[in-house]
N, C-alpha and C positions, 0 to 999 in steps of 0.2 A: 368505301368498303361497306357493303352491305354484312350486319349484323345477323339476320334471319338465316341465311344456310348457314352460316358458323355454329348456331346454337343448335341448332338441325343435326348437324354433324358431332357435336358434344353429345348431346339426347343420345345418339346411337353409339356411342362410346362412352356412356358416363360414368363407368369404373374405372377407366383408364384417366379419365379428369380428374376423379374423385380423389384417388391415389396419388396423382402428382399433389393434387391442392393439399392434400393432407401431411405429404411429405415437408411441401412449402412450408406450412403453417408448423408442424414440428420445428423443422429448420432455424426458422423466425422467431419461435420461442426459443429456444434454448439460445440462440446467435446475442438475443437483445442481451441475454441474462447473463452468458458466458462476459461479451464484452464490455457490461457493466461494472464484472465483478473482477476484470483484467484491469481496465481504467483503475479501479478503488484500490486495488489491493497494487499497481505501480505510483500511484501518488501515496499512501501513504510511504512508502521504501523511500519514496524520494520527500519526505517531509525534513527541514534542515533541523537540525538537532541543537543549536546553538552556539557548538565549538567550532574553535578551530579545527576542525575534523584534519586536513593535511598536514598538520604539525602538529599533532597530540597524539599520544599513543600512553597505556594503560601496565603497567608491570604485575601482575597479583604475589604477592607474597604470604607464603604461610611457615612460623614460625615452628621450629624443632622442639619438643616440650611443650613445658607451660612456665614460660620466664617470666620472673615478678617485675622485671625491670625493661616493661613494654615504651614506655613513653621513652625512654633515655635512648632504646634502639631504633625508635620511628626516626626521633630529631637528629639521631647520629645517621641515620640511612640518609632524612632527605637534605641536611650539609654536604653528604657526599654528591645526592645527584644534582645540586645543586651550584654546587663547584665545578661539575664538569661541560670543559667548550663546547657549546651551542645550546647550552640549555637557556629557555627565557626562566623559567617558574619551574616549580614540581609542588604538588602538595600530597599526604592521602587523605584518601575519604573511603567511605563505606558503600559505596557504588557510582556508577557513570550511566550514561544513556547509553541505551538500547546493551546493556548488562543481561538484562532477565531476572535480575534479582536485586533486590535494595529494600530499603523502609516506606512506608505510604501510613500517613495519619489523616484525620479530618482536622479541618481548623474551624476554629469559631471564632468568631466576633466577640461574645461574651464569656467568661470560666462560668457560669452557670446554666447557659443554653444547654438545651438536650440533644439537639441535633447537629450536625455540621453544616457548617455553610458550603463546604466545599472540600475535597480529597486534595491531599500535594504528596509528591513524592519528597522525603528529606534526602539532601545531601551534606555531609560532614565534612567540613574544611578547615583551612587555619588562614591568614590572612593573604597568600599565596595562591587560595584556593581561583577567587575569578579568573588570576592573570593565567592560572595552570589550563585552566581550562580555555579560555579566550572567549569567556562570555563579553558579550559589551552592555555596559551599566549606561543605562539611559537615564535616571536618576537619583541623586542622591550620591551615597560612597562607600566605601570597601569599611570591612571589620578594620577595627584597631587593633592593638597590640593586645591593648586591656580586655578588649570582648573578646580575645580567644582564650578559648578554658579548656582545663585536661580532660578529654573523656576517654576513657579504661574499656572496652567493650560495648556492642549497642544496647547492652541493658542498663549502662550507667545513667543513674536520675539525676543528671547534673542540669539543671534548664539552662538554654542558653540564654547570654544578655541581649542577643539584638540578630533580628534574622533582613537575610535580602532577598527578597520573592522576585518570578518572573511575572511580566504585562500580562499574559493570560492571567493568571491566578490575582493579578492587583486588581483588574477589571471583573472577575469573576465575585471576587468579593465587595468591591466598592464601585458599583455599576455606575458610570457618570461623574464620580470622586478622585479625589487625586489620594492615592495611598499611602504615600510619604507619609511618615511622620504620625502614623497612624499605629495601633497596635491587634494583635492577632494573639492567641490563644491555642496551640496542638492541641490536640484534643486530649492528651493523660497527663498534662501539665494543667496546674491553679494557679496561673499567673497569666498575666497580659506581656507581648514582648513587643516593644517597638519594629518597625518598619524601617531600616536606614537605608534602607538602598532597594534596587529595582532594573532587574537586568532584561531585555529585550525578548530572549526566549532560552529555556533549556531543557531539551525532553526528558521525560521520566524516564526509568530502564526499563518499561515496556513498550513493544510496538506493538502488539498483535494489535488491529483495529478493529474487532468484534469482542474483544475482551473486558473485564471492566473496565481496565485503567485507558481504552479508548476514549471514555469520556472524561478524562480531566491529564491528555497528552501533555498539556504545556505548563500547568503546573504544578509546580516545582521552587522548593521553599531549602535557603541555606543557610545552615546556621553555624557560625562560628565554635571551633572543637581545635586542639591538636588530638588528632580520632589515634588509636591506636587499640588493636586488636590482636588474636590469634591469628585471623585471617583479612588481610584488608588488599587495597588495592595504591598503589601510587600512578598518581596523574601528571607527564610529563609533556612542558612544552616545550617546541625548540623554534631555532630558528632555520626559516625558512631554507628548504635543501639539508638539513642536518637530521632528517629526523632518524634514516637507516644506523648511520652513524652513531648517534648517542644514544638508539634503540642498542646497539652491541658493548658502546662502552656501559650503561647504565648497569647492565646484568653484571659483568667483569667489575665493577666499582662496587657493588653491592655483595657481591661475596666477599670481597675485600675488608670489609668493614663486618663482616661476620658471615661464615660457613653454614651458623647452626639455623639453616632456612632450608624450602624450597621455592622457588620462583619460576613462575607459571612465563609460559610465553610471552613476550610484550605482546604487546598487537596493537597496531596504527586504528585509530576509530573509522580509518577508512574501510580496515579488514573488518572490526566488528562490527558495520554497518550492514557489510556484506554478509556476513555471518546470518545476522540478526532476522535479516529479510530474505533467506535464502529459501524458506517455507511458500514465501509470499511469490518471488520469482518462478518458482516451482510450479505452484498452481497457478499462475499466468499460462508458462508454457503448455502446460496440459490442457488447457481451455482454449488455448490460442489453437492445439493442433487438434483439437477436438469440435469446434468451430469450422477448422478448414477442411476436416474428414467430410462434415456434414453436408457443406457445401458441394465440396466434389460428389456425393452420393447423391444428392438433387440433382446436380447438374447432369452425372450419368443418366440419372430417370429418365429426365427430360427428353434428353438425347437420345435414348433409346425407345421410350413411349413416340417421340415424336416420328423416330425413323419407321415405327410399325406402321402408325396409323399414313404413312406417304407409302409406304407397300401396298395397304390397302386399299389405297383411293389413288391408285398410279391412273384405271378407267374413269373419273371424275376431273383427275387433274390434264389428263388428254384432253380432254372433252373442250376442258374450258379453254386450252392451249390455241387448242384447232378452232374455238371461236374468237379467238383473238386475244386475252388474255396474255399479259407479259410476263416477261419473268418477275419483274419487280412485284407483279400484283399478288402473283403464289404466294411469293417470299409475305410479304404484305399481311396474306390470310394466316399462315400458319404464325407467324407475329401477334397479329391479332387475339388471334384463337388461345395462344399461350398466356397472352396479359389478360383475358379473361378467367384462365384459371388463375395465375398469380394472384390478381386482385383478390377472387376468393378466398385463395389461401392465404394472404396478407393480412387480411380483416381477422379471419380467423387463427393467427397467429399472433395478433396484435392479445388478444382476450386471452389465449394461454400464456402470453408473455406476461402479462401483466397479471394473470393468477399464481403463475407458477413464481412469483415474484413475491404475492402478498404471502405465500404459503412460507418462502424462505425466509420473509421479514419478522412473520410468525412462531419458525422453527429453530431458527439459527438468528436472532437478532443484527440480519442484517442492514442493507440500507434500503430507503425505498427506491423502485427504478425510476429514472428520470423520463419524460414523455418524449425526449428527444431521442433518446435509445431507441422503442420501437418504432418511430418514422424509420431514420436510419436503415432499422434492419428491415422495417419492408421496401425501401431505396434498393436495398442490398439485394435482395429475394427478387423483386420484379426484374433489375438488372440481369440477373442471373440467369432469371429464365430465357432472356428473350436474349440473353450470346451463347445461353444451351440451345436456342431452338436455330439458331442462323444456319447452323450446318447442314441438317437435315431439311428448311426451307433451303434454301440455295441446290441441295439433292434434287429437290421437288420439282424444282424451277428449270431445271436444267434437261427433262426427262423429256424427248423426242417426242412431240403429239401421234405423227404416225407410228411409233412404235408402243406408246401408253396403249394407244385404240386395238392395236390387236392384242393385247393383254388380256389374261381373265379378269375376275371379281373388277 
């Protein structure tokens, strides 16, 4: 396939080139940056949280009044949910993952360093608290009886005796070090607190992954409390296939044990996963159909720029029929002819992709795009073009020599 009349042919059409390539290269950019930012935002949705997500589910309760005799109603509530069949654990605390709302301190290594070493989200629990949750302790051991202490509300300054961090947060602080046995610092506490224990992973209660708490997702520091509040939450685990079940008796058992509440819906952490990331799902789909709008609108281009320009070379494409020319060879040029505008506009999509990228990294602290992305999407775009252009070659191919010849133009 001779190169020299194709570019021949471009020259004499070169705003009709111009326009597809420019379409491509639009396409290209937004495709690489749409699909990168689909990819990011379904992997984080799908980050494990550390629970037993299918057999945990979340009660919120908010107390009627302002009763002085907070503690005595917690430990009477979670005897009751804790008596009932199929329960494994129950504890409360002052938030869960992917909540939206909880406590986040800096921890230091020293009570007199100035800075943090590092951000945790705190969780409130009592000795219940892991199994409630179904974290798994990789090492070390669970609070004792004696390290759990009364706390009244989250402004009570009671320090705890002994906290158990997650492996992110061990590793973030003692890079190469084994954490055990070591001791940390919250950042509005003058005291050092031991290290007993060290549980594999447990997300903070935020997800958004451009937000701060993006940067420090896994840890998460627990400190021993019987927590009791105005407003708190109870962490309930069951066993497996029980969980609808003692989600219905839990509520029925807790008005039992006192009226003067109201109790928020349970919800399986499987719902409030789904909840949590339902923003994130959101703008997948929007990108996902706005990606394939764009596509199709290329592709249209293509498909109709290509059909013009075979109207108007119907006496060229005679020509070359009637000198022997096969069909395969038309199909062949206009192939060709099209992956030379592709090319163009791939290059030149590649450089808006990867502008229109540094710009988002800039404005919205995103992620950077990965080099494999715009391959990909100029993959995607030359593809494209050349099963837009098959139809109208295959038209071309097909068009009678002696009827091409007595055509006009």
């Amino acid at each position: 396939m001779e190169i020299r009349p194709i570019l021949s042919a471009m020259r004499r059409n070169k705003v009709g080139a111009v326009l597809i390539a420019l379409q491509m290269a639009v396409t290209l950019a937004i495709l690489c940056n749409g699909l990168f930012i689909v990819e990011q935002r379904l992997s984080l949705s799908q980050r494990p949280s550390g629970l037993d997500e299918p057999n945990v589910f979340v009660l919120t309760n908010f107390w009627v009044g302002n009763p002085s005799d907070l503690q005595a109603r917690t430990q009477a509530d979670l005897a009751a949910l804790r008596s009932l069949p199929g329960v494994v654990a129950a504890t409360a605390t002052n938030s869960y993952p992917m909540s939206g709302g909880g406590s986040s301190e800096g921890v230091k290594l020293d009570p007199e360093q100035k800075e943090p070493s590092a951000l945790t989200a705190l969780y409130l629990v009592d000795q219940q608290g892991l199994q409630a949750m179904g974290v798994k302790l990789i090492a070390g051991r669970n609070f004792t009886a004696d390290e759990v202490l009364d706390k009244v509300g989250q402004d009570s300054q009671v320090p705890p005796t002994a906290v158990i961090i997650t492996r992110g947060l061990a590793e973030k602080l003692f890079p190469g070090e084994h954490a055990l046995g070591k001791s940390i610092t919250v950042q509005f506490q003058k005291r050092t607190v031991p290290i007993v224990g060290i549980v594999d992973r447990l997300q903070v209660p935020w997800v958004q992954g451009d937000s701060w708490a993006g940067n420090f997702n896994d840890n998460s520091t627990i400190e021993p409390y019987h927590f009791s509040a105005a407003y708190y939450h109870y962490m309930v685990r069951t066993q497996p296939g029980q969980l609808a079940t003692v989600m219905q008796d839990a509520q029925k058992q807790l008005y039992k044990v006192s009226r003067a509440r109201v109790l928020d819906k349970a919800i399986p952490m499987q719902d409030a996963r789904r909840d949590a990331y339902k923003d994130d799902r959101g703008l997948a789909i929007i990108l996902i159909v706005v990606c394939a709008s764009l596509l199709a609108v290329t592709a249209f281009g293509i498909v109709g720029l290509t059909s013009y320009w075979v109207a108007q070379r119907r006496r060229q494409i005679g020509i070359r029929r009637a000198l022997g020319a096969t069909r395969n060879a038309i199909v062949q040029y206009f192939q060709t002819e099209n992956f030379m505008i592709a090319i163009s506009g791939a290059a030149v999509g590649v450089a808006m992709a990867i502008s229109l990228n540094l710009w988002m990294v800039s404005s919205f602290a995103m992620q950077r795009l990965e080099t494999g992305y715009a391959f990909i999407g100029a993959a995607v775009v030359l593809l494209l073009g050349q099963a837009a252009v098959l139809w109208p070659a295959l038209k071309a191919a097909s068009i009678p020599p002696a009827l091409a010849t007595r055509g006009g133009a």
